[in-house]
C-alpha positions as CSV (number, residue, x, y, z in Angstrom):
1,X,137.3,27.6,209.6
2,X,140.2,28.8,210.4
3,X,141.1,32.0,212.7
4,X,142.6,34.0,210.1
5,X,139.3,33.5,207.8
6,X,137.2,34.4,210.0
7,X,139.1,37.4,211.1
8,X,139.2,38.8,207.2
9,X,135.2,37.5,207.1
10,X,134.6,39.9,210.4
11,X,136.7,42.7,208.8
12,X,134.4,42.8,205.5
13,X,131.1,42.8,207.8
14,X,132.0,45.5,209.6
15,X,133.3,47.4,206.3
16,X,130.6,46.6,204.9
17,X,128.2,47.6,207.5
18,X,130.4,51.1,207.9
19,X,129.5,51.4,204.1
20,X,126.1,51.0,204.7
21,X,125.8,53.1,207.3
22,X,127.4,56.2,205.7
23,X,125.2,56.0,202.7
24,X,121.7,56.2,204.9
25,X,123.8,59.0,206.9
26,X,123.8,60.7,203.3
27,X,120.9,59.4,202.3
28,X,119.0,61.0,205.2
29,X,121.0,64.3,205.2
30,X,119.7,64.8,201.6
31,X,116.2,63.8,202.5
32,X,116.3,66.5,204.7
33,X,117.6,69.1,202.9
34,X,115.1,68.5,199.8
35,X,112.0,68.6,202.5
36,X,113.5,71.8,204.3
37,X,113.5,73.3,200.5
38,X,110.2,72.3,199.8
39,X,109.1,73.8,203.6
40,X,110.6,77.0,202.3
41,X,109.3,76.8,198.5
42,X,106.0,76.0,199.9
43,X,106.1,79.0,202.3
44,X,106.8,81.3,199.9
45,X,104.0,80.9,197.6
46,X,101.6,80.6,200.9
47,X,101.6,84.7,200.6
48,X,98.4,84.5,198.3
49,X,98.0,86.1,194.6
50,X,99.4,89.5,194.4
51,X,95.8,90.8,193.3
52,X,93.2,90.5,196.2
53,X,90.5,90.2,193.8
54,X,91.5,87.0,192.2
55,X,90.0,83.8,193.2
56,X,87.8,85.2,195.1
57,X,84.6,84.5,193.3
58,X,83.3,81.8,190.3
59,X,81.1,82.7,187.8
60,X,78.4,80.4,187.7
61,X,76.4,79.7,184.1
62,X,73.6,77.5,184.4
């Protein structure tokens, strides 16, 4: 192989490899965001029902 192949060959790997890094770098970044929404979705509904009375109790029939 000549030096000139192997020099395009090294510049498609490391293309390449730059591709792939920048999509885990966006894969990741929106990973995060969607588990810092759900954080905050989750934390909101943590405040309990708006009447104090409900679920509270269970009837029980026997």
């Amino acid at each position: 192989m000549d030096i000139a192949a192997m020099s395009i060959m090294v510049s498609q790997y490391k293309a390449q490899e730059s591709a792939g890094i920048l999509l885990m770098k966006k894969v990741m970044t929106s990973a995060r965001q969607d588990g810092d929404a759900l954080v905050e979705m989750v934390a909101q509904s943590a405040g309990g029902p708006v009447d104090p009375n409900l679920g509270s109790s269970i009837d029980e029939y026997v």
